[in-house]
C-alpha positions as CSV (number, residue, x, y, z in Angstrom):
1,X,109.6,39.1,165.2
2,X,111.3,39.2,162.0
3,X,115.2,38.8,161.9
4,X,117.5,40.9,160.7
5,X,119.2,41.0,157.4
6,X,122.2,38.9,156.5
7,X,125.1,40.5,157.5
8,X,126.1,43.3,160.0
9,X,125.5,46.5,158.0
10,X,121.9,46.1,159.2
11,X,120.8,47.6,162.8
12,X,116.9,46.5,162.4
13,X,115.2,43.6,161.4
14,X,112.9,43.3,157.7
15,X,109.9,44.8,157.5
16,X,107.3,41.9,157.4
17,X,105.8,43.4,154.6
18,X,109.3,43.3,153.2
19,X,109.7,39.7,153.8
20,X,106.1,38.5,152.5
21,X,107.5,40.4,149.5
22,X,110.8,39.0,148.7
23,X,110.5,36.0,149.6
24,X,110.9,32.7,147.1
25,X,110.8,30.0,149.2
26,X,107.3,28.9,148.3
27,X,109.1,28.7,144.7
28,X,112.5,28.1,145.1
29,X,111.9,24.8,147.7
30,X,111.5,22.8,144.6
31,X,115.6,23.3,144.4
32,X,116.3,21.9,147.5
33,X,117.8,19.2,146.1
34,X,119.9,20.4,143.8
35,X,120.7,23.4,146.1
36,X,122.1,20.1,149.0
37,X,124.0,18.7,146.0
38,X,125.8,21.8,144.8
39,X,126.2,22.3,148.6
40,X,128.3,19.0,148.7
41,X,130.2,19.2,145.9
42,X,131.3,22.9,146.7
43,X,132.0,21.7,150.6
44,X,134.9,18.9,148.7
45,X,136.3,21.4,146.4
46,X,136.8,24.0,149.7
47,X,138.7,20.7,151.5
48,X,140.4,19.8,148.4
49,X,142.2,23.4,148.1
50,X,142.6,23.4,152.0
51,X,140.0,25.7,152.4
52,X,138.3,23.4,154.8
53,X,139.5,20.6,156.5
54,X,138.9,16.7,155.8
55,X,136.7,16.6,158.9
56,X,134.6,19.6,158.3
57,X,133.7,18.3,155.3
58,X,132.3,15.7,156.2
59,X,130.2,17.1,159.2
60,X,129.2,19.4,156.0
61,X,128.1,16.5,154.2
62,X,126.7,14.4,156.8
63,X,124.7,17.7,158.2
64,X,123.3,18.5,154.2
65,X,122.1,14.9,154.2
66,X,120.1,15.1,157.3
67,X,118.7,18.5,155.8
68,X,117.9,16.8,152.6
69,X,115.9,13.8,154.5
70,X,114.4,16.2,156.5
71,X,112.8,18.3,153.4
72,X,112.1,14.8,151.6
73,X,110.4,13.5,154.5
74,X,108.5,16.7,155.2
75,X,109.6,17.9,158.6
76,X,111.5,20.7,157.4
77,X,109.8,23.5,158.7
78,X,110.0,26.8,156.2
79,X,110.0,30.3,157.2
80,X,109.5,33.6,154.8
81,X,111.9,35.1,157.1
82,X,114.9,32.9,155.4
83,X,113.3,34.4,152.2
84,X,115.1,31.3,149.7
85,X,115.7,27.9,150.0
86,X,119.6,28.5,149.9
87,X,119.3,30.7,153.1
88,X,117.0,27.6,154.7
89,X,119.8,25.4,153.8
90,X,122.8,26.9,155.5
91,X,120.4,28.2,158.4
92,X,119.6,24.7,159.3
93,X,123.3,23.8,158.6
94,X,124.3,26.5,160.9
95,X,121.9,25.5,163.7
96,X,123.5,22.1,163.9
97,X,127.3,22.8,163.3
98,X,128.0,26.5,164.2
99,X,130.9,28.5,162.8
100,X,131.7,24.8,160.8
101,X,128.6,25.6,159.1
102,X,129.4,28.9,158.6
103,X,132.5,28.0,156.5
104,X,130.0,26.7,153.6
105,X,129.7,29.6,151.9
106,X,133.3,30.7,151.3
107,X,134.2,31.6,147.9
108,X,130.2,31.7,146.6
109,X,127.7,33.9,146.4
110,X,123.7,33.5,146.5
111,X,124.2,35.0,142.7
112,X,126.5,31.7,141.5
113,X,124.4,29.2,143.5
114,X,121.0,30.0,142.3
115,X,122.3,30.3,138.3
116,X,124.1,27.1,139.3
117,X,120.9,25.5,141.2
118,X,118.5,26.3,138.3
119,X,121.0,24.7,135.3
120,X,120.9,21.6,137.2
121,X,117.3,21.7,137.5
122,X,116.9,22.8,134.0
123,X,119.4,19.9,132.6
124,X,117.4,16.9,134.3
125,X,114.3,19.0,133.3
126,X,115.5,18.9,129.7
127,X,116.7,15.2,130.3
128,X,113.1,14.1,131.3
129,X,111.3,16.3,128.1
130,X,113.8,14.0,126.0
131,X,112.6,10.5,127.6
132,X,108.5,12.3,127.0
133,X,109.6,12.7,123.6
134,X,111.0,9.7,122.3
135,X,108.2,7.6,124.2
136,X,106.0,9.8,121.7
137,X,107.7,9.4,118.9
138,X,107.8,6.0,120.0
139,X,103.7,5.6,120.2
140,X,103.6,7.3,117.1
141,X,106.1,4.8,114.9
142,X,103.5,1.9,116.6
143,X,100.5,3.8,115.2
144,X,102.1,4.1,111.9
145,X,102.5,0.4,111.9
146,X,99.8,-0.6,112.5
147,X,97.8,1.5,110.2
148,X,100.4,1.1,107.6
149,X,98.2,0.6,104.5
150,X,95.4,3.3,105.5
151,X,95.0,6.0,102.7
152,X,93.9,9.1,104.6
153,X,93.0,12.3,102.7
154,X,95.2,15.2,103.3
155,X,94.6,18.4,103.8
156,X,95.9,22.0,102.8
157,X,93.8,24.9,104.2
158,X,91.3,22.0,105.4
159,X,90.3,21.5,102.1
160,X,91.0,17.7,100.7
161,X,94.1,17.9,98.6
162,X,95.4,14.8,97.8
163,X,95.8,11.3,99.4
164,X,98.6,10.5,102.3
165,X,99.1,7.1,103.8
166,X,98.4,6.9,107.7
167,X,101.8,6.0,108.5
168,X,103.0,8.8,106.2
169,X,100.8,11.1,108.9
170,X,102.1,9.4,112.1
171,X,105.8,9.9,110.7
172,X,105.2,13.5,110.0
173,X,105.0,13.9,114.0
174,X,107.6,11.8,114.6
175,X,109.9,14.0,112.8
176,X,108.7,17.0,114.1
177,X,109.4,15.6,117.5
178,X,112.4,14.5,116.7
179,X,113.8,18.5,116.0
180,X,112.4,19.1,119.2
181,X,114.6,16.2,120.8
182,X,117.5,17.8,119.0
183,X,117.0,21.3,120.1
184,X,116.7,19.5,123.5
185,X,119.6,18.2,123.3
186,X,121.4,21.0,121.8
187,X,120.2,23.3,124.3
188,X,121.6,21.1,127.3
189,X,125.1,21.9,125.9
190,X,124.7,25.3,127.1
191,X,122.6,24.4,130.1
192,X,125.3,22.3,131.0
193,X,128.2,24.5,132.1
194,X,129.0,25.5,135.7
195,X,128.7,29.1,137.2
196,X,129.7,28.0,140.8
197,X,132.8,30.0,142.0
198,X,131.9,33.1,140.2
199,X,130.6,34.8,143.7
200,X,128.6,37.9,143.6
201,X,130.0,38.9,140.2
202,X,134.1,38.9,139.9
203,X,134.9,35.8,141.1
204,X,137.1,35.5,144.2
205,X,140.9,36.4,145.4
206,X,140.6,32.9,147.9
207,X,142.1,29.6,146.1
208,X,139.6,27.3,145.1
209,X,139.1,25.0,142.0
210,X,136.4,25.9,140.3
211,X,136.9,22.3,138.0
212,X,136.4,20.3,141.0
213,X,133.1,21.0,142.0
214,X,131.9,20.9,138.0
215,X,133.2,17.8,137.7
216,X,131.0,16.3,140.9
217,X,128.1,18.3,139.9
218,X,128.4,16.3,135.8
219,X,128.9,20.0,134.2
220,X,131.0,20.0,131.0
221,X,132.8,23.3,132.0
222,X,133.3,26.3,133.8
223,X,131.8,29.6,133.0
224,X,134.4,31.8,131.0
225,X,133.0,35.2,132.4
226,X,132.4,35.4,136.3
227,X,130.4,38.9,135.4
228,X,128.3,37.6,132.9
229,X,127.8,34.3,134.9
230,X,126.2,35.9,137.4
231,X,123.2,37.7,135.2
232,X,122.8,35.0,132.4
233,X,119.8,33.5,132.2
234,X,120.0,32.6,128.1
235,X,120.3,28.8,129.2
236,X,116.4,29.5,130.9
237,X,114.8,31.6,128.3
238,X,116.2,29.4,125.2
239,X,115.3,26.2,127.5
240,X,111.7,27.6,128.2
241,X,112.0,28.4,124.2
242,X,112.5,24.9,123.1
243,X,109.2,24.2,125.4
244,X,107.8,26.1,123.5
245,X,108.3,24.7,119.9
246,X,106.9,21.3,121.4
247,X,103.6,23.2,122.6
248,X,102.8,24.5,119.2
249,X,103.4,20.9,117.6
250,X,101.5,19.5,120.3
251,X,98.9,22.0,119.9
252,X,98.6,21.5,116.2
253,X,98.2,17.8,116.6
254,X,95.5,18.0,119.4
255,X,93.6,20.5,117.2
256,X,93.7,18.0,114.2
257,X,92.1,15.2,116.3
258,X,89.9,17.1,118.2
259,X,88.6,17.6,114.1
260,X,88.4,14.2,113.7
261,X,86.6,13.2,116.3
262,X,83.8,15.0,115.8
263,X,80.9,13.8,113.8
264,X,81.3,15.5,110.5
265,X,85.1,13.7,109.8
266,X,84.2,10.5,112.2
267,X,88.0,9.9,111.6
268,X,88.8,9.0,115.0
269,X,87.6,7.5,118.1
270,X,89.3,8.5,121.1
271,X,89.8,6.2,124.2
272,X,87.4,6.9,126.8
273,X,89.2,7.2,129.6
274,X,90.7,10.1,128.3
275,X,87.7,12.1,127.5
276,X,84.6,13.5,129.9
277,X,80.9,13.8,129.0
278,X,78.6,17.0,129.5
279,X,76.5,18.1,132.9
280,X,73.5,18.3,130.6
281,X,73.6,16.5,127.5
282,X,73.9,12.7,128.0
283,X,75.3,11.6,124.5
284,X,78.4,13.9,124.9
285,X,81.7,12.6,124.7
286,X,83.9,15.8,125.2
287,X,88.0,15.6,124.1
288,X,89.1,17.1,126.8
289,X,92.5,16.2,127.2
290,X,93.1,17.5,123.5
291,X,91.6,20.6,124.0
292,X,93.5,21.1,127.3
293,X,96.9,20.3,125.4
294,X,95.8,22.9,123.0
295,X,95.2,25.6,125.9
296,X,98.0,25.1,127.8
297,X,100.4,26.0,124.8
298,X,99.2,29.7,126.0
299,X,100.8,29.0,129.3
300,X,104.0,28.1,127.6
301,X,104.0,30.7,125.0
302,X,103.3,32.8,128.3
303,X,106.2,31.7,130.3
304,X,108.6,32.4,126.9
305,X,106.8,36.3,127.0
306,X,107.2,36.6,130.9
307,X,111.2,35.7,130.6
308,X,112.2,37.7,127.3
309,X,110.4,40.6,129.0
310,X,112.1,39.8,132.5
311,X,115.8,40.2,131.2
312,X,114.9,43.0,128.3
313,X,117.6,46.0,129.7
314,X,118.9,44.2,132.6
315,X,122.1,45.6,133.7
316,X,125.1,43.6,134.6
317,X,125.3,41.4,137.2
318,X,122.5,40.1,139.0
319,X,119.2,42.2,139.7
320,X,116.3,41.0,142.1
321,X,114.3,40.8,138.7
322,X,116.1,37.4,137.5
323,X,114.4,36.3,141.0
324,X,111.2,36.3,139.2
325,X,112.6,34.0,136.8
326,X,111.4,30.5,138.2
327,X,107.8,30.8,138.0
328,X,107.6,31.0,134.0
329,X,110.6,28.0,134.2
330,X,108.8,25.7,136.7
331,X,105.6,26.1,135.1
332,X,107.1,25.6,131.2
333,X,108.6,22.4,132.6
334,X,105.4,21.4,134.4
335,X,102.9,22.1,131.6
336,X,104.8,20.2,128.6
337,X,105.9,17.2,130.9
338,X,102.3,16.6,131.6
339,X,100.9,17.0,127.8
340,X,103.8,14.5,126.7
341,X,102.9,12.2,129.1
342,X,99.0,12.0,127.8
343,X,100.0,12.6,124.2
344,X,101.7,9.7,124.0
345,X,98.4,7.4,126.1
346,X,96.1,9.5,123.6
347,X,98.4,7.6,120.8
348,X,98.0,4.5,122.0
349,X,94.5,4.5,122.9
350,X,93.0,6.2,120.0
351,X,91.7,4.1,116.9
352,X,91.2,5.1,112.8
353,X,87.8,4.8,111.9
354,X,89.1,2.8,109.2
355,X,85.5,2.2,107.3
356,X,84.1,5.9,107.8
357,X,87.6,7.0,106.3
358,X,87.7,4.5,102.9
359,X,83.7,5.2,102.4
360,X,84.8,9.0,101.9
361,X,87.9,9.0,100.0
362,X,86.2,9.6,96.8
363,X,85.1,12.8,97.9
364,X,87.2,16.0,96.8
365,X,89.3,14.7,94.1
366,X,92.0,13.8,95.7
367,X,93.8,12.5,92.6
368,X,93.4,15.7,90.7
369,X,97.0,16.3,91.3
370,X,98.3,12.9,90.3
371,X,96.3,13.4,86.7
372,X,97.8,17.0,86.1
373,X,101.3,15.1,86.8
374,X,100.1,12.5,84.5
375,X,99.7,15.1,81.6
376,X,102.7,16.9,82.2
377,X,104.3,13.6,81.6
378,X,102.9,13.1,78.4
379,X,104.3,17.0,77.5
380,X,101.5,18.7,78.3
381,X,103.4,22.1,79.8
382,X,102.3,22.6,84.0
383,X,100.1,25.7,83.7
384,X,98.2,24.2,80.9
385,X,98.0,20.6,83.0
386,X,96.6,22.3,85.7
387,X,94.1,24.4,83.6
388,X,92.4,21.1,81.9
389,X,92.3,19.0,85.0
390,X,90.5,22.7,86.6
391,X,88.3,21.9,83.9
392,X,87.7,18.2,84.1
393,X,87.1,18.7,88.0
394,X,84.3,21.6,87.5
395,X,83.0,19.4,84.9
396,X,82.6,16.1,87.7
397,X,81.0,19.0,90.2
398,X,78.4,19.9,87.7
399,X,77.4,16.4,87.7
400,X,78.2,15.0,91.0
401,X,80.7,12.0,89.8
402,X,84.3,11.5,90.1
403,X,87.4,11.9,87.3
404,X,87.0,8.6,86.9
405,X,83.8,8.2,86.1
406,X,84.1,10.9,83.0
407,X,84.2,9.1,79.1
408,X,86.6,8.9,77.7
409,X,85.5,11.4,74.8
410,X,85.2,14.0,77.6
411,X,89.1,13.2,78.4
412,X,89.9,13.6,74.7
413,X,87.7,16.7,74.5
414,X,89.5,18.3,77.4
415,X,93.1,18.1,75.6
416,X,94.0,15.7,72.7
417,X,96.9,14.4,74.6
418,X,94.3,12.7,76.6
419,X,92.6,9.3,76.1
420,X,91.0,6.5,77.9
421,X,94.4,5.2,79.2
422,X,94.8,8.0,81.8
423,X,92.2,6.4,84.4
424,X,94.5,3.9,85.3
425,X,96.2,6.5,86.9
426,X,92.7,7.8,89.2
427,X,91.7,6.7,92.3
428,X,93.5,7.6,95.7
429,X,94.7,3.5,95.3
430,X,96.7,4.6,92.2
431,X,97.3,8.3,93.1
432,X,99.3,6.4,96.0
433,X,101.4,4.1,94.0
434,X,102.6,6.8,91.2
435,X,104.1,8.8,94.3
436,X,107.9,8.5,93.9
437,X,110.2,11.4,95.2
438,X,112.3,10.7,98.2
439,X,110.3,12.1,101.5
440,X,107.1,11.5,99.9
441,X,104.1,9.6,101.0
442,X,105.5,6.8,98.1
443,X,104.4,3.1,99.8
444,X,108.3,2.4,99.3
445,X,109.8,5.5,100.7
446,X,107.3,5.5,103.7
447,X,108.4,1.8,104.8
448,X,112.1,2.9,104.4
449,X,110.6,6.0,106.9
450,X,109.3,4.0,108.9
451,X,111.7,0.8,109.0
452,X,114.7,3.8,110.0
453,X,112.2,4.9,113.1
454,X,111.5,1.4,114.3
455,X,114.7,0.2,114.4
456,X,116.1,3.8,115.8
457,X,113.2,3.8,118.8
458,X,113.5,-0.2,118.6
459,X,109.8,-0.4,118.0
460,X,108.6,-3.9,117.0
461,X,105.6,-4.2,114.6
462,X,102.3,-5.8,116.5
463,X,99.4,-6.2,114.0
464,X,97.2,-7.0,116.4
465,X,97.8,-4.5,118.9
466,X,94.7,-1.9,118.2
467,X,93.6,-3.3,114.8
468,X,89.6,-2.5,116.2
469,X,88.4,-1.1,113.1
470,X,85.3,1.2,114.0
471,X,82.0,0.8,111.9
């Protein structure tokens, strides 16, 4: 038999239908515990104004406790009819301590308590992302060390451009993950502010202290606006947002190695305990993890859609709608915890193919650029530079050689400014050492990089620790 509504304006019970409908519980249970703590903390403001007394308090407390165990030690028993885990809560409470229990909810609404529920759960959600990141950023700095003289070829439109030094690469993603830490961070700022004591949506004519309970619950502040506290969901959307930036890096770094593993770049090998081989083709070693880190940016783009769409022409205050909020949260949360996690292993465990990658870096003219600069040093204007080193590099295609390999009458040929002299600025070896502004991938201003992120993520250099260059 279902039970009735909340309340006594109801004179029959919820359809079932109804109640298979509405219900959250198979979400919202993952709140439990942060549903018990705001609980607490709202049970010792409602004493501290006089609201409730010393000892029902406590019987509050010391029943919320036994509920918590209960959930943690799985003998809780959930019901749809109780439709949220806020409405299981103060059931149970009420089954054990009667009209005591009843007193819990004075002063608050279901509308404050869920907003207030799901910033808690965001802020240690956020909190955790933060510790994923810097052990990342972390894994990466110990990559960069330990590859720190490797000259990689870099790439613009996947074509070789010009020469980059490993540990100029590995920083690139430390820094990128390092504006997602900030927006982290900068985002639990607004995460962190307390809507309990708002009520339904105008706040409340009884007493209470609305400081007290933010203080025990590690909020900055109070809401300003009990109306708009009770329909804002920014704090989940721009969370959910920030999830979203550290999918696409994510996703741009597992397509790049999921490149250069493959046989025609034989850049990379990847650990396998990380990767799966094929049902039917014996030699296959698949990059699985990668490619999953790469899908499951959809999911998280997904769950940014699902929420800008949920609260697009909501009216003030709260609508059943924001109820459909948690899904696209949880599953944000779930989805980048989980990639950071194996991003950071796939760091560790994966090794340059350090032989494969200096047998190739003659290919593509990588110091094409460096020569141009070269000549526009010696006065030669840019667009012309670049016109007679266009020149010089269709003239090595022809023949299949390198810039460096052309005589010195051909340099002279190409422009008069030119002579034999200029090859001692070719090869990716010198390309790297004329490198000089600030930010670049200059030997000098990469260890300075790199010195800055060890010390910062206290990362101590270990040479031996995956030196295994691959044939």
């Amino acid at each position: 038999m279902a039970e009735k509504p909340w309340g006594g304006r109801f004179e029959s019970s919820t359809d079932r239908r109804v109640e298979r409908f509405t219900e959250s519980i198979s979400l919202d249970r993952r709140l439990f515990e942060h549903d018990i703590r705001g609980s607490i903390a709202h049970a010792r403001m409602l004493a501290e104004v006089g609201l409730l007394s010393s000892d029902e308090c406590e019987r509050i407390v010391r029943g919320l406790t036994e509920i918590q165990a209960e959930i943690e030690n799985g003998t809780f028993v959930f019901d749809i009819a109780r439709e949220d885990i806020h409405m299981h809560v103060e059931s149970a409470l009420i089954d054990r301590l009667g009209d005591i229990g009843r007193k819990l909810h004075t002063a608050r609404s279901r509308n404050d308590q869920v907003s207030t529920d799901l910033r808690m759960w965001v802020r240690d959600g956020l909190d955790r992302i933060g510790s994923r990141l810097v052990d990342l950023q972390a894994a990466c700095v110990e990559a960069a060390l330990v590859h720190r003289d490797v000259i990689l070829p870099g790439y613009t439109h996947l074509q070789r451009a010009q020469p980059i030094l490993a540990s100029h690469y590995y920083l690139a993603y430390v820094e990128k993950f390092d504006r997602d830490r900030d927006r982290a961070l900068d985002c639990r700022k607004r995460v962190n502010v307390s809507p309990l004591g708002s009520a339904a949506l105008a706040g409340t004519t009884l007493p209470i202290d609305r400081s007290i309970s933010a203080r025990l619950l590690g909020f900055d502040s109070v809401s300003a606006n009990s109306l708009d506290s009770s329909s804002d969901r920014d704090f989940a959307v721009e969370s959910v947002f920030v999830l979203t930036m550290i999918a696409e890096h994510l996703a741009g770094w597992a397509e790049e190695w999921v490149i250069w593993s493959t046989k025609e770049f034989g850049f990379l090998k990847l650990p396998d305990a990380l990767c799966t081989g094929s049902s039917i083709m014996p030699q296959k070693k698949n990059p699985d993890v990668l490619e999953l880190i790469r899908g499951r940016s959809a999911r998280v783009v997904g769950a940014l859609s699902t929420l800008l769409v949920l609260i697009k022409g909501l009216p003030l205050a709260y609508n059943r709608d924001l109820q459909e909020d948690k899904a696209p949260v949880f599953d944000a949360f779930d989805t980048v915890e989980s990639c950071l996690e194996l991003a950071a292993v796939l760091v560790r465990g994966a090794r340059l193919n350090h032989k494969n990658i200096m047998s190739r870096l003659d290919e593509g003219y990588l110091d094409a650029t460096t020569l141009m600069e070269a000549l526009i040093e010696r006065g030669i204007p840019q667009r012309a530079a670049h016109e007679v080193v266009g020149k010089l590099v269709a003239a090595c295609e022809r023949r299949g050689v390198r810039l460096v390999d052309l005589d010195d009458s051909e340099f002279l040929a190409a422009h008069p400014g030119l002579d034999g002299s200029i090859k001692s600025k070719l090869g990716v070896e010198s390309a790297i050492a004329a490198f000089r502004s600030e930010g670049s991938t200059a030997p000098a201003e990469v260890d300075r990089r790199l010195n800055y992120w060890s010390e910062k993520l206290g990362v101590v250099s270990n040479k031996d620790k995956n030196t295994d260059k691959v044939s």
